[in-house]
C-alpha positions in Angstrom: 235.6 138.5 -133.8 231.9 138.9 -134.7 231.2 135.3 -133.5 233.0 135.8 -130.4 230.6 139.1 -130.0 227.6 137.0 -130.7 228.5 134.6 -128.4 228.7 137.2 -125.6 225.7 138.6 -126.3 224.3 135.2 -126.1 225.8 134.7 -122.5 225.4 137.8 -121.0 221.3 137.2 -122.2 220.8 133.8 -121.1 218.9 132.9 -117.6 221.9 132.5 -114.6 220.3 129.3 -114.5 222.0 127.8 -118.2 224.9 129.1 -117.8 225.6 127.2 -114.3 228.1 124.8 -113.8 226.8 121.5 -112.9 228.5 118.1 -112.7 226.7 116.3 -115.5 228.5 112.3 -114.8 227.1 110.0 -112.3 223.7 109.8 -110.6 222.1 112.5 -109.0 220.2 110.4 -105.8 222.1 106.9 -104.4 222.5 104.5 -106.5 221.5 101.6 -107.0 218.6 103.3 -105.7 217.0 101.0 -102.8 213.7 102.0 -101.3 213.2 103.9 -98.5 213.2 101.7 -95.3 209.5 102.7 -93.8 208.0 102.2 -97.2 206.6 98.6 -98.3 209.2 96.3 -99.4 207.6 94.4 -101.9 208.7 94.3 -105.2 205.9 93.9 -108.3 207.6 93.2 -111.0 205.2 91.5 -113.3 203.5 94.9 -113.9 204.0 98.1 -115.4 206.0 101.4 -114.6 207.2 104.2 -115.8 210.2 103.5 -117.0 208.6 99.8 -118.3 205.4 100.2 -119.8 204.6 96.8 -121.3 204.7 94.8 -118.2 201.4 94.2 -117.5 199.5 91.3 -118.8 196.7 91.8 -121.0 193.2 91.8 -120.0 192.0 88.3 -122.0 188.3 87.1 -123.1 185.6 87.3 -121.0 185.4 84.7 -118.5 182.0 82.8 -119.4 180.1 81.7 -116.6 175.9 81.0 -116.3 175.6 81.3 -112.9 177.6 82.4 -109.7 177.1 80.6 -106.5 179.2 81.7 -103.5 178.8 82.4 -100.0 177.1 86.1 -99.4 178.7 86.0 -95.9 182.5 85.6 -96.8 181.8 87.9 -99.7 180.7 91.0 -97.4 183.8 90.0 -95.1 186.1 90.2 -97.8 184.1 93.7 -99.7 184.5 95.7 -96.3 188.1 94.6 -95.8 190.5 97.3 -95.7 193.4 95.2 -96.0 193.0 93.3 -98.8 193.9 96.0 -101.5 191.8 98.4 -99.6 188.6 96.6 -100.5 185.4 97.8 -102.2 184.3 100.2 -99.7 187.7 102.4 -101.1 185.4 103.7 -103.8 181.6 102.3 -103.7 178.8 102.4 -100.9 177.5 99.4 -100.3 174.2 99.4 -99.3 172.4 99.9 -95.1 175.4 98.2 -93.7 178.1 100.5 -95.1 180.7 101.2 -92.5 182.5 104.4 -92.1 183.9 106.6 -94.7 183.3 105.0 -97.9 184.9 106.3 -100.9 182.7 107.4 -104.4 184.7 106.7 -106.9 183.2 104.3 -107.7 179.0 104.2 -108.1 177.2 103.6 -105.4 176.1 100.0 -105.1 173.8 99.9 -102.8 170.7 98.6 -105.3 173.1 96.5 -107.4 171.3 93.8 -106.9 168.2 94.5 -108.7 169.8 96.5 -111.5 169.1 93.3 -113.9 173.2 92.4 -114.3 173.9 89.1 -115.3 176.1 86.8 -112.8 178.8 86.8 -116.0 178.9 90.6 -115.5 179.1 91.3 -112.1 182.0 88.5 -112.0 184.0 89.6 -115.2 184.0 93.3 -113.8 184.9 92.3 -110.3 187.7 89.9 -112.0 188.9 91.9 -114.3 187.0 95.6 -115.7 188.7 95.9 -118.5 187.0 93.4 -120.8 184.3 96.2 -120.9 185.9 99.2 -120.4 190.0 98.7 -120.8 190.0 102.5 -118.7 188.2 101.7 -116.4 189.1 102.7 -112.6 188.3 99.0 -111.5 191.4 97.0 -110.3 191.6 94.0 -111.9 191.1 92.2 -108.9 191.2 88.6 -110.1 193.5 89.0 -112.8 196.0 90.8 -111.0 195.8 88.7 -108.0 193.9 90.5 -105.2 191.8 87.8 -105.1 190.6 84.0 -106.1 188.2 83.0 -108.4 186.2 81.6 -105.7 186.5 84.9 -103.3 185.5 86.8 -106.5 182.1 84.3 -106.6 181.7 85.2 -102.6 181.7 89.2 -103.7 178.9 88.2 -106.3 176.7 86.6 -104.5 177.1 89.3 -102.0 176.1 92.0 -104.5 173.3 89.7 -105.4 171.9 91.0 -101.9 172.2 94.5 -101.7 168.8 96.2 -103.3 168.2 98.7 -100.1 169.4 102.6 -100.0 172.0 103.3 -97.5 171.1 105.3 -94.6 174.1 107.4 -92.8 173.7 108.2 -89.1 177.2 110.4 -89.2 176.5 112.9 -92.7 180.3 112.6 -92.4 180.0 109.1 -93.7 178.0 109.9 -96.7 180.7 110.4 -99.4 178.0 112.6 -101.1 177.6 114.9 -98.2 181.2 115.1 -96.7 182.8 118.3 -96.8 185.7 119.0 -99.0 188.4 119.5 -97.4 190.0 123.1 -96.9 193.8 123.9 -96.0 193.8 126.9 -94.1 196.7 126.4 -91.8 199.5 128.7 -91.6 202.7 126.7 -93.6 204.9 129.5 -92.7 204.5 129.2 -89.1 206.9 126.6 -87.5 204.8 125.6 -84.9 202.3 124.5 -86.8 204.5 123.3 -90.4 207.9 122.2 -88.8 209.0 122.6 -92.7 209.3 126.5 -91.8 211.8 125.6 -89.9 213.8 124.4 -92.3 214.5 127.7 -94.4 216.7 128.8 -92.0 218.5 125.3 -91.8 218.2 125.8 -95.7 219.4 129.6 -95.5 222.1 128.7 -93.6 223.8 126.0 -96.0 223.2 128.6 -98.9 225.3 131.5 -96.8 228.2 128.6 -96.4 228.3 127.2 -99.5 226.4 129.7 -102.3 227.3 132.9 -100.7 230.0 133.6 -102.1 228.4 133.9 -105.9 225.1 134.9 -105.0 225.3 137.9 -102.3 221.6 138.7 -103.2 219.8 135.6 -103.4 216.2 137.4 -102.4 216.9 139.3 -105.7 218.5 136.5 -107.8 216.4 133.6 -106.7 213.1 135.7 -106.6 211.7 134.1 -109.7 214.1 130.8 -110.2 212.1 128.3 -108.3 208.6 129.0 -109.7 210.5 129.0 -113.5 211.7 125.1 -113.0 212.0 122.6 -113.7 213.7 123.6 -117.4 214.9 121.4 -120.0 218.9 121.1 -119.4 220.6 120.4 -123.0 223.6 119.2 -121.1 221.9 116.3 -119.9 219.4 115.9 -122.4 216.8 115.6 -119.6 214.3 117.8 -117.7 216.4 119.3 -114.6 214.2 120.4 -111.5 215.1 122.2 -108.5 216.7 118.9 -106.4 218.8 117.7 -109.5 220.0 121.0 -110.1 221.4 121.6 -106.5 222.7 118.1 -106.8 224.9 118.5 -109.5 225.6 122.2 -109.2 227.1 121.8 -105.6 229.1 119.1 -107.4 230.8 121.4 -109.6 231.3 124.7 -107.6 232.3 123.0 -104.1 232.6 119.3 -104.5 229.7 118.8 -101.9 227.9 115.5 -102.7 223.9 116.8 -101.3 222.5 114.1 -103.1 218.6 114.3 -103.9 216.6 113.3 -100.9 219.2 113.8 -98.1 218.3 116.3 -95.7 221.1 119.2 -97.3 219.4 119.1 -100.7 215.7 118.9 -99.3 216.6 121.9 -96.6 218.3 123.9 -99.7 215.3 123.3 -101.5 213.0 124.5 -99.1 214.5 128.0 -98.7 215.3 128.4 -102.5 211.4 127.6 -103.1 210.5 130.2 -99.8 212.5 132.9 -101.7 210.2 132.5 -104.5 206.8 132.4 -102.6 204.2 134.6 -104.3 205.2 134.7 -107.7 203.6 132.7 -110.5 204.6 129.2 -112.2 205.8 129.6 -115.6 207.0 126.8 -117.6 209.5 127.2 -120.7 208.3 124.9 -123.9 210.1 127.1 -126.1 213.0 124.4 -127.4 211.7 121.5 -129.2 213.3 119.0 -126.9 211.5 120.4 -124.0 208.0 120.5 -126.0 208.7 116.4 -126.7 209.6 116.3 -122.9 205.9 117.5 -121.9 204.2 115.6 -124.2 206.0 112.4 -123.0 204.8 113.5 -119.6 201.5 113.4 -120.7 201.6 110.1 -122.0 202.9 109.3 -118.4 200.4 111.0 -116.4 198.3 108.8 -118.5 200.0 105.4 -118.5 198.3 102.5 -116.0 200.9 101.2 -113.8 201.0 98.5 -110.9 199.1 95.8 -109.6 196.3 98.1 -109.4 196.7 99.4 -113.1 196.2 103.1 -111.9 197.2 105.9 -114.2 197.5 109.3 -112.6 195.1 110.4 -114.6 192.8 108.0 -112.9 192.7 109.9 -110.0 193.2 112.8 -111.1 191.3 113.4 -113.6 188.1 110.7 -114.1 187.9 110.2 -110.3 189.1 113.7 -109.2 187.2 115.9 -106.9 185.5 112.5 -105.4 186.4 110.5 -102.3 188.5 107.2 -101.9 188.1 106.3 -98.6 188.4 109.3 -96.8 191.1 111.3 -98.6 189.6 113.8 -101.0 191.1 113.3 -104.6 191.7 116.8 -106.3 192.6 117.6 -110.1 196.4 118.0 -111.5 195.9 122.3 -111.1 196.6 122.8 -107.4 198.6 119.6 -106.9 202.3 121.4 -107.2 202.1 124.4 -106.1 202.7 123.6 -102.5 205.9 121.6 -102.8 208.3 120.8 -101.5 205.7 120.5 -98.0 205.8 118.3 -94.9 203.5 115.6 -95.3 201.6 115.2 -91.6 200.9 111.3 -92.4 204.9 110.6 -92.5 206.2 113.8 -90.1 208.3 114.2 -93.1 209.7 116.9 -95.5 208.8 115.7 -98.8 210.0 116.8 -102.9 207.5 116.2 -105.8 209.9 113.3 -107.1 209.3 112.0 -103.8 205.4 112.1 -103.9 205.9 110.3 -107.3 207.7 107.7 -105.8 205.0 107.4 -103.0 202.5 107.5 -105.7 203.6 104.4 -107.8 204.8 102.2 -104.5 200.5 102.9 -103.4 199.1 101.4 -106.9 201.6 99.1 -105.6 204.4 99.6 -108.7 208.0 99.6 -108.8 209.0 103.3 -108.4 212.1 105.0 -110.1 214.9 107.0 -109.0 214.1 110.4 -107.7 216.7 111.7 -111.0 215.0 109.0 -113.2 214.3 111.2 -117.1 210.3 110.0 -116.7 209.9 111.9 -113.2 211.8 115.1 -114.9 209.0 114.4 -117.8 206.1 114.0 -115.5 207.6 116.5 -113.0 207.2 119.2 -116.0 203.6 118.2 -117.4 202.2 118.5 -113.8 204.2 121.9 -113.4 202.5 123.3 -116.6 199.1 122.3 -115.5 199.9 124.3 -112.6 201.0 127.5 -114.5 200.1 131.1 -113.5 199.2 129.3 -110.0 201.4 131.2 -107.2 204.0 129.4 -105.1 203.7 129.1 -101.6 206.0 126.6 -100.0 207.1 125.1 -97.7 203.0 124.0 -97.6 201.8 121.1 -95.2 199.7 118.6 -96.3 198.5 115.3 -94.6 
């Protein structure tokens, strides 16, 4: 009798949220998971993930080498080319011919010429950065296979040349001078986010199929979204809002809104609109969910792709700089807008889905949208973000 009281007491004081049935077989998103269609379809599977991180081949010696001789010409053609890898202008000025919008990440070498580097340096770091800095920033760009050994020798020779200042006509140009960007449209209007139209469509599903439990969801959801994703026992895995709707309208109705299709996302979007205003909070009280942040720290940190980019790369040593010309910002900001319509794809998108964007740009295999390292990650970034208040459906480009 007392355990049985216990055990009440337990219930009746746990969040709705752990006492919810879910559906806790099979895959939450389609499986075998297959790329989105619009997205690049090739596959690099020489080189780390997330779920793989020992992929990637090791960096090697130093490549000795007296002297470069290349062709300065070919070099420049192949430094301002945006479609080889997004070429060197992605993150460095280059000197009085610069063209438009040139990134910083990088530093500006515009006088690289006469900064005394030998021809083995400038051609190990343009081959392969990690010899003398194994965080570096710098894709390996000959050992990863941008380009040849003899393209890498044209580069040289064309740094070789550049010893003059950059002059910008356009201050918009100047990396140094452009203005950071500001978002100050309205995301709850639907003529200008056409995500706000999707918390009625969302709304709607939740009156049909969620109704019938939860009568007052402004009262019971007020806080829900903004207090995931939690560590889920059940599944020994990190549960966010997607999964949860997945596998809950599994149990309770036998509906199958998998993660990503356009039920679950409009769902998501009005759960998360009900919650708009109140702060992020993350739970690390259990053990298992402290280990599940600090593998998503390792994560955030873990260099993956044919570009060897961690998230941490730019996000946090290249945050708050330009590559190209989209403006890099730092993990605290980057999740409290989700899930948003993403201008660049007219497309409502998840945070497991920017993930997957994420790895398939550093050109790396992405996961599942339920794979356990996106719950991980997804929880890390959400703490970064805590105390900062929700406001979603946002638009972003």
């Amino acid at each position: 009798m007392r355990f049985l009281l216990a055990l009440a007491v337990v219930m009746l004081s746990a969040p709705a949220w752990a006492q919810a049935p879910l559906s806790l077989e099979g895959a939450a998103a389609p499986s075998p998971w297959q790329r989105y269609r619009d997205w690049n379809k090739t596959r690099w599977d020489n080189y780390n993930t997330l779920a793989n991180p020992n992929r990637t081949p090791p960096h090697g010696a130093e490549i000795v080498i007296e002297q470069v001789t290349g062709d300065p010409g070919k070099g420049r053609t192949l430094a301002f080319d945006r479609k080889r890898g997004g070429g060197c202008l992605a993150c460095h000025v280059m000197g009085p011919g610069t063209p438009e919008t040139p990134g910083n990440v990088g530093p500006d070498l515009s006088e690289i010429g006469k900064a005394g580097r030998t021809d083995q340096w400038l051609f190990n770091y343009v081959y392969d950065a990690r010899v003398y800095n194994p965080r570096s920033v710098m894709p390996p760009w000959g050992k990863h296979g941008f380009y040849s050994e003899a393209e890498i020798k044209d580069i040289v020779a064309f740094l070789k040349t550049l010893k003059t200042p950059a002059r910008f006509a356009n201050p918009l140009d100047d990396p140094a001078k452009r203005p950071k960007p500001v978002e100050d449209r309205d995301a709850l209007d639907p003529f200008v986010n056409p995500a706000a139209d999707h918390i009625g469509t969302g709304k709607r599903l939740f009156v049909q199929a969620c109704a019938s439990c939860h009568a007052t969801p402004e009262a019971t959801f007020k806080r829900w979204a903004v207090e995931m994703p939690r560590w889920e026992p059940r599944l020994k895995k990190v549960l966010g809002v997607e999964e949860f709707i997945t596998r809950h309208a599994r149990a309770t109705s036998g509906k199958d809104w998998l993660m990503q299709s356009s039920e679950n996302t409009d769902l998501s979007v009005y759960l998360h609109s009900l919650a708009n205003g109140e702060a992020i909070e993350v739970d690390l009280s259990s053990p298992e969910a402290k280990a599940a942040y600090e593998r998503g720290v390792r994560l955030a940190d873990l260099k993956v792709g044919q570009f060897d980019f961690a998230c941490t790369d730019c996000h946090g040593q290249a945050a708050n700089k330009w590559i190209r010309g989209q403006w890099l910002g730092e993990p605290r900001g980057q999740f409290d807008h989700f899930p948003l319509w993403r201008t660049s794809r007219n497309q409502i998108w998840d945070i497991r889905k920017r993930f997957q964007w994420c790895n398939v740009q550093v050109r790396a295999n992405e996961l599942a949208p339920d794979a356990v390292e996106y719950g991980d990650l997804e929880l890390y970034l959400r703490k970064m973000n805590e105390g900062q208040k929700l406001m979603a459906p946002n638009i972003r480009h």
